[in-house]
C-alpha atoms as a printed R data frame, in Angstrom:
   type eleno elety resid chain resno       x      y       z
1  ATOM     1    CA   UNK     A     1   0.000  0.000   0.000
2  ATOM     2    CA   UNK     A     2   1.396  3.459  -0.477
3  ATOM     3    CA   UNK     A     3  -0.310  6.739   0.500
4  ATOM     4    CA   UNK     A     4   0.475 10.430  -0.595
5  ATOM     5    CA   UNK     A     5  -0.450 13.482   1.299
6  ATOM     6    CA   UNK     A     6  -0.981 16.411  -1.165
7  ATOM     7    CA   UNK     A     7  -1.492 19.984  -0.696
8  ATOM     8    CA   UNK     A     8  -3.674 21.001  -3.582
9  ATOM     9    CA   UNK     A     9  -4.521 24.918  -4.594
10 ATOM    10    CA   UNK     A    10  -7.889 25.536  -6.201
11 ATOM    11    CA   UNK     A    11  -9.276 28.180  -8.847
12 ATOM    12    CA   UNK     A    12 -10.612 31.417  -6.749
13 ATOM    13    CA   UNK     A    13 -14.227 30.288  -5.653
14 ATOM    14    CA   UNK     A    14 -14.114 27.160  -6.544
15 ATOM    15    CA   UNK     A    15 -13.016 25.373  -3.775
16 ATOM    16    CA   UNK     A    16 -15.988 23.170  -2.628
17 ATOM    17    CA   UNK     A    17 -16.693 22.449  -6.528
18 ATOM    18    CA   UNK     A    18 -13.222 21.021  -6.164
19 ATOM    19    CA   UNK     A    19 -13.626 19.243  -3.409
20 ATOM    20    CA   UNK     A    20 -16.692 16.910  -4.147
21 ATOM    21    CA   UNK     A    21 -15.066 16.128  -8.022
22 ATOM    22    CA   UNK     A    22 -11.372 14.767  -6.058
23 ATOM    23    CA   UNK     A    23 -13.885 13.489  -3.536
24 ATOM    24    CA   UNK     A    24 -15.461 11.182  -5.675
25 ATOM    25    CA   UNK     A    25 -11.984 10.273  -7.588
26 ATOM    26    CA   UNK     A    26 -11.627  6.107  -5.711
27 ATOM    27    CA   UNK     A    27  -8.787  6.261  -3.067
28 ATOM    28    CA   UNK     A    28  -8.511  9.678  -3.004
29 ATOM    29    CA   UNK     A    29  -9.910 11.422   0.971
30 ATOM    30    CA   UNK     A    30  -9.967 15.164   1.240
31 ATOM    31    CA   UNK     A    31  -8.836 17.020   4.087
32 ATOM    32    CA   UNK     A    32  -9.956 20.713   5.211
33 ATOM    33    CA   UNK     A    33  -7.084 23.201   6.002
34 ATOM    34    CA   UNK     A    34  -6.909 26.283   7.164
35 ATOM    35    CA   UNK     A    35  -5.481 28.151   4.544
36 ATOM    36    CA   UNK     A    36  -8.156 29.928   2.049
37 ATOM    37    CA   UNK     A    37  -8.486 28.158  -1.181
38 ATOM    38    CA   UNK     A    38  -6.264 25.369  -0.525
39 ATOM    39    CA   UNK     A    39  -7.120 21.254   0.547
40 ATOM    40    CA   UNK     A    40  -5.277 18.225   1.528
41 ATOM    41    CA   UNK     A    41  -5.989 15.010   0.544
42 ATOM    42    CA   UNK     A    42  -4.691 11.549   1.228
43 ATOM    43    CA   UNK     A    43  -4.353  9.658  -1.863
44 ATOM    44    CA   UNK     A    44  -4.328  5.712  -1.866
45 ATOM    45    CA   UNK     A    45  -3.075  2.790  -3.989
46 ATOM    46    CA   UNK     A    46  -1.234 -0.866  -4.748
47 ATOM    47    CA   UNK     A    47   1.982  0.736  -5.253
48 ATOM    48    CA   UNK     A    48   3.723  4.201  -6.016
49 ATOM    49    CA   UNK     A    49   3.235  3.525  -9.414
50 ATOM    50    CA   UNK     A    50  -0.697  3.745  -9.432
51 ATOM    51    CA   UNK     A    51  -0.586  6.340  -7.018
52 ATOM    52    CA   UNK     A    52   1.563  8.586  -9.000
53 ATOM    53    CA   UNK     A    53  -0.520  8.032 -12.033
54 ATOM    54    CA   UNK     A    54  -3.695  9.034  -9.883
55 ATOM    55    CA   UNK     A    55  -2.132 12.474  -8.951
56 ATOM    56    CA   UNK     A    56  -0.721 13.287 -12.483
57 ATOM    57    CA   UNK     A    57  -3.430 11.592 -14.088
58 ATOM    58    CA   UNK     A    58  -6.455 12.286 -12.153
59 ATOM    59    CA   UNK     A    59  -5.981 14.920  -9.221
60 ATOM    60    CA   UNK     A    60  -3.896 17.137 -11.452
61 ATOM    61    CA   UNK     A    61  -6.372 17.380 -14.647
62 ATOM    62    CA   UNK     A    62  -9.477 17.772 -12.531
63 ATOM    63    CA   UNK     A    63 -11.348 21.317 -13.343
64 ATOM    64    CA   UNK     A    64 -10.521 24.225 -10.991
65 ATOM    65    CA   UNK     A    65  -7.295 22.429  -9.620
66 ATOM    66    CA   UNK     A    66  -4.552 25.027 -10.188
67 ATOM    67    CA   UNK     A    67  -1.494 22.255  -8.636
68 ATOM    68    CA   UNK     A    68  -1.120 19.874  -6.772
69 ATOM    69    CA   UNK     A    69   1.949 19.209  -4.277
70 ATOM    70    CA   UNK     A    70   2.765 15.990  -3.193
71 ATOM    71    CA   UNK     A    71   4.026 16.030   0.351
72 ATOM    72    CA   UNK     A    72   4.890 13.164   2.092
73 ATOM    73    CA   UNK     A    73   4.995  9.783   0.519
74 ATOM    74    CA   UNK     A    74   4.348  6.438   2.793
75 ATOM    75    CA   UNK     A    75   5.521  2.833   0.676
76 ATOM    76    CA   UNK     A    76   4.363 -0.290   2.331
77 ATOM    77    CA   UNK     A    77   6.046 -2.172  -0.601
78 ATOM    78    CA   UNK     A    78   8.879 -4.922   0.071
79 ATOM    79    CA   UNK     A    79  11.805 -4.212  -1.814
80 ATOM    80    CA   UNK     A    80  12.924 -6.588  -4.682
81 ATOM    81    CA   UNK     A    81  16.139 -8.723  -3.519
82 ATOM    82    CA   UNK     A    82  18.187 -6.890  -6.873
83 ATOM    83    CA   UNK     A    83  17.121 -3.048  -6.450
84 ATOM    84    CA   UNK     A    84  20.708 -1.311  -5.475
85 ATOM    85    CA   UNK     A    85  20.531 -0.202  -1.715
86 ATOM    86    CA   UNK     A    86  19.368  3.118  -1.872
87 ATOM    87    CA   UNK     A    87  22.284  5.859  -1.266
């Protein structure tokens, strides 16, 4: 399982419009912040892989989203005996 927060900016008034659409996106949770015209959400999937391709692919192309940050990055995946040790 991997999960990726994401800060995500929206068009001036159009923040609740953005909300529900990423809302109903599967394995993707909004979060309310603070900050005016900006959400979180929690994006989940198999692997970073599908997750990745759900933010570029999905979060990032959805009407009134100006960006999308990822954040923090959690990978529940076992590593494969010949990936290099990482640095």
């Amino acid at each position: 399982m991997t999960a990726i927060g994401v800060f995500v900016r929206a068009e001036p008034g159009q923040l609740e419009q953005v909300r529900e659409r990423l809302s109903s996106i599967d394995g993707v949770e909004t979060l309310v912040l603070e900050e005016p015209g900006a959400l979180g959400l929690v994006l989940k999937a198999d692997d970073l892989r599908t997750a990745h391709e759900l933010l570029a692919d999905q979060v990032e192309k959805t009407p009134g989203v100006l960006c999308a940050w990822p954040i923090h990055t959690e990978v529940d995946e076992p590593r494969v005996a010949d990936d290099p040790p990482p640095p």
